[in-house]
BARO-693721 format. One record per residue (C-alpha): residue in three letters; x, z, y. Coordinates in steps of 0.1 Angstrom, whole numbers, plus 5000, padded with zeros to 4 digits. Each point is the difference from the previous one (the first is absolute). Layout:
BARO-693721
<r><code>ALA</code><X>X</X><Z>Z</Z><Y>Y</Y></r>
...
end
This chain:
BARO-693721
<r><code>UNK</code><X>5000</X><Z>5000</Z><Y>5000</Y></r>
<r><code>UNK</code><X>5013</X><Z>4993</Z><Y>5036</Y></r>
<r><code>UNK</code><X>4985</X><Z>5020</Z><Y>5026</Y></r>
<r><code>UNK</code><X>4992</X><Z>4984</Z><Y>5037</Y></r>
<r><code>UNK</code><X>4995</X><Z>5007</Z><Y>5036</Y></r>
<r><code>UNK</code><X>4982</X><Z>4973</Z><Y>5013</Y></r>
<r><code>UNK</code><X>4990</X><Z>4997</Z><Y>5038</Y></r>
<r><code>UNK</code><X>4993</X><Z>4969</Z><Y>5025</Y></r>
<r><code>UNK</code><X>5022</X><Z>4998</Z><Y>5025</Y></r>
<r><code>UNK</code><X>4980</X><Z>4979</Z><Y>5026</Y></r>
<r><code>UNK</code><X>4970</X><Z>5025</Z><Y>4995</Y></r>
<r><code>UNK</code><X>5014</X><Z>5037</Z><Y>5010</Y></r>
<r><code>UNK</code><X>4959</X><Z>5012</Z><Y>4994</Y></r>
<r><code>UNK</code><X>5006</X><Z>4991</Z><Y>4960</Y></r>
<r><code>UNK</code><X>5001</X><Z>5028</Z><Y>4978</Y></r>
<r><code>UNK</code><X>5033</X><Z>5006</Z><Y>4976</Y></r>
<r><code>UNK</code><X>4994</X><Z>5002</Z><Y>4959</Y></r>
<r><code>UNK</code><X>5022</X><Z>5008</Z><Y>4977</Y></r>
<r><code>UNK</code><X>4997</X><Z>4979</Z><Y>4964</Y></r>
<r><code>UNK</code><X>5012</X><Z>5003</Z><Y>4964</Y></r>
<r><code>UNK</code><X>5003</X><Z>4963</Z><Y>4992</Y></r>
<r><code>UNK</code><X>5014</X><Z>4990</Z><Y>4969</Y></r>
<r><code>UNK</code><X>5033</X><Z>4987</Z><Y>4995</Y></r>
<r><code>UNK</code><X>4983</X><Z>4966</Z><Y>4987</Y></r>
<r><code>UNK</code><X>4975</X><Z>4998</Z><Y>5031</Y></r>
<r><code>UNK</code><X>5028</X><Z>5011</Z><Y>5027</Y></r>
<r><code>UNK</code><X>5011</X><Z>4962</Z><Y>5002</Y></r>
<r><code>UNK</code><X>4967</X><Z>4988</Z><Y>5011</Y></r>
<r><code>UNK</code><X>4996</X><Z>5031</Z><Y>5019</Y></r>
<r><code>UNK</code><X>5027</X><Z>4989</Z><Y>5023</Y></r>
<r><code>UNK</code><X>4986</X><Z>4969</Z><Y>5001</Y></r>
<r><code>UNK</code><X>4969</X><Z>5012</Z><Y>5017</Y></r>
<r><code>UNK</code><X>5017</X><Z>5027</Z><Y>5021</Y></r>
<r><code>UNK</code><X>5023</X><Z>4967</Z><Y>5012</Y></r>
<r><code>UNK</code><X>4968</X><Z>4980</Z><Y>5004</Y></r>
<r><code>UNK</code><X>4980</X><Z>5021</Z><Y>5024</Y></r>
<r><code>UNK</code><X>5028</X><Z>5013</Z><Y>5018</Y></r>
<r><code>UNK</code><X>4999</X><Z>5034</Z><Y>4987</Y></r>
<r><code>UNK</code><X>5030</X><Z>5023</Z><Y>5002</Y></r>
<r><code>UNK</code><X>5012</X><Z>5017</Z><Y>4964</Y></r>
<r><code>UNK</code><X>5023</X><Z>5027</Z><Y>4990</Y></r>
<r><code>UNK</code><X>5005</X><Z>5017</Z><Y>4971</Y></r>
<r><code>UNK</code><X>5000</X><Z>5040</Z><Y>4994</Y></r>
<r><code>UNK</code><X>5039</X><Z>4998</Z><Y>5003</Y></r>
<r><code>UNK</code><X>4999</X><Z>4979</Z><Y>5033</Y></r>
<r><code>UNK</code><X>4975</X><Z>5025</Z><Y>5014</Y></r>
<r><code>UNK</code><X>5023</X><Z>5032</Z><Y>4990</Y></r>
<r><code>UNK</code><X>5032</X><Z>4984</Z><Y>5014</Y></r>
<r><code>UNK</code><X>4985</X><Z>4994</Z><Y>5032</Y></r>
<r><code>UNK</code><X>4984</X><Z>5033</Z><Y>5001</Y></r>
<r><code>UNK</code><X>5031</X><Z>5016</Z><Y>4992</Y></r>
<r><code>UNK</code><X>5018</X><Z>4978</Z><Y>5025</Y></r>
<r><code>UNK</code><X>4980</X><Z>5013</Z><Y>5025</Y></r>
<r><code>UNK</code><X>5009</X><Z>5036</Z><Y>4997</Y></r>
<r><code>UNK</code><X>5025</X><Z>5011</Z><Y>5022</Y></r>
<r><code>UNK</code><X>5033</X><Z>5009</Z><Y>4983</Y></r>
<r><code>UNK</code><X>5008</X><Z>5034</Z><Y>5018</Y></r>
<r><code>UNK</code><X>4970</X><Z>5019</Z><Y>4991</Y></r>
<r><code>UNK</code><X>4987</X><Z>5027</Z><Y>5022</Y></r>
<r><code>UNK</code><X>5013</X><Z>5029</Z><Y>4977</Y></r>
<r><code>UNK</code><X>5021</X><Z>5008</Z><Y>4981</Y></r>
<r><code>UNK</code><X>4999</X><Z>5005</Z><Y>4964</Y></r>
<r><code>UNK</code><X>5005</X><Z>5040</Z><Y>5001</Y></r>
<r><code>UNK</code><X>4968</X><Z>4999</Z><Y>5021</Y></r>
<r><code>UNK</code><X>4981</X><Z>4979</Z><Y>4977</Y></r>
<r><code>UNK</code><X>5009</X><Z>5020</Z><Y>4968</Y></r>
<r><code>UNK</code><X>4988</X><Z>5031</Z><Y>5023</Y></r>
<r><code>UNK</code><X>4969</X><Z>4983</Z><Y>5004</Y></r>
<r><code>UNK</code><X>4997</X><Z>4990</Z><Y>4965</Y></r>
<r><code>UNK</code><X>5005</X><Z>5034</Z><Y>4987</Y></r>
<r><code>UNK</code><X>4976</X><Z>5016</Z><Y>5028</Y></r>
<r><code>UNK</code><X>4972</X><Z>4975</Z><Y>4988</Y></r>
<r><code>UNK</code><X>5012</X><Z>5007</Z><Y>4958</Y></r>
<r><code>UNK</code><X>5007</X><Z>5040</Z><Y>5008</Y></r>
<r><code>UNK</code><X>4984</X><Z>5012</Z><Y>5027</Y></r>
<r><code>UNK</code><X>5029</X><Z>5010</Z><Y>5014</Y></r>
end
Protein backbone atom coordinates (compact mmCIF):
# COMPACT_ATOMS: atom_id res chain seq x y z
CA UNK A 1 0.00 0.00 0.00
CA UNK A 2 1.35 3.61 -0.70
CA UNK A 3 -0.17 6.23 1.30
CA UNK A 4 -1.01 9.85 -0.29
CA UNK A 5 -1.50 13.51 0.37
CA UNK A 6 -3.31 14.80 -2.26
CA UNK A 7 -4.30 18.58 -2.65
CA UNK A 8 -5.04 21.11 -5.73
CA UNK A 9 -2.77 23.63 -5.91
CA UNK A 10 -4.83 26.17 -8.01
CA UNK A 11 -7.81 25.66 -5.48
CA UNK A 12 -6.43 26.72 -1.78
CA UNK A 13 -10.50 26.13 -0.59
CA UNK A 14 -9.85 22.15 -1.47
CA UNK A 15 -9.80 19.90 1.25
CA UNK A 16 -6.54 17.54 1.95
CA UNK A 17 -7.11 13.42 2.10
CA UNK A 18 -4.86 11.14 2.94
CA UNK A 19 -5.25 7.50 0.77
CA UNK A 20 -4.04 3.91 1.15
CA UNK A 21 -3.75 3.13 -2.64
CA UNK A 22 -2.30 -0.02 -3.57
CA UNK A 23 1.05 -0.55 -4.87
CA UNK A 24 -0.66 -1.84 -8.30
CA UNK A 25 -3.18 1.30 -8.47
CA UNK A 26 -0.40 3.99 -7.39
CA UNK A 27 0.71 4.20 -11.25
CA UNK A 28 -2.64 5.34 -12.42
CA UNK A 29 -2.98 7.20 -9.31
CA UNK A 30 -0.34 9.55 -10.37
CA UNK A 31 -1.66 9.55 -13.53
CA UNK A 32 -4.76 11.29 -12.28
CA UNK A 33 -3.14 13.42 -9.58
CA UNK A 34 -0.81 14.65 -12.87
CA UNK A 35 -4.01 15.04 -14.95
CA UNK A 36 -6.05 17.36 -12.81
CA UNK A 37 -3.21 19.19 -11.50
CA UNK A 38 -3.25 17.91 -8.11
CA UNK A 39 -0.34 18.10 -5.82
CA UNK A 40 0.85 14.54 -4.10
CA UNK A 41 3.15 13.54 -1.41
CA UNK A 42 3.75 10.55 0.30
CA UNK A 43 3.69 9.98 4.28
CA UNK A 44 7.55 10.27 4.05
CA UNK A 45 7.45 13.63 2.03
CA UNK A 46 4.96 15.02 4.48
CA UNK A 47 7.25 13.98 7.67
CA UNK A 48 10.47 15.37 6.07
CA UNK A 49 8.96 18.57 5.53
CA UNK A 50 7.40 18.68 8.79
CA UNK A 51 10.48 17.86 10.36
CA UNK A 52 12.33 20.35 8.17
CA UNK A 53 10.34 22.95 9.52
CA UNK A 54 11.20 22.62 13.13
CA UNK A 55 13.71 24.77 14.24
CA UNK A 56 16.96 23.11 15.10
CA UNK A 57 17.78 24.87 18.47
CA UNK A 58 14.82 23.96 20.43
CA UNK A 59 13.51 26.17 23.08
CA UNK A 60 14.79 23.88 26.03
CA UNK A 61 16.94 21.97 26.82
CA UNK A 62 16.77 18.39 27.28
CA UNK A 63 17.28 18.54 31.31
CA UNK A 64 14.11 20.61 31.18
CA UNK A 65 12.17 18.33 29.09
CA UNK A 66 13.14 15.07 31.13
CA UNK A 67 11.89 17.43 34.21
CA UNK A 68 8.80 17.80 32.53
CA UNK A 69 8.52 14.28 31.45
CA UNK A 70 8.97 13.05 34.92
CA UNK A 71 6.61 15.83 36.47
CA UNK A 72 3.78 14.56 34.05
CA UNK A 73 4.99 10.37 34.67
CA UNK A 74 5.69 11.16 38.74
CA UNK A 75 4.12 13.88 39.88
CA UNK A 76 7.04 15.31 40.91
Amino acid sequence: MQTATINNANNPSTQGVYLNVPMSDWSLLKELIRKFGWQSETREQLLDRFIASRPQQPPLTEQEIMDEVSAVRYGM
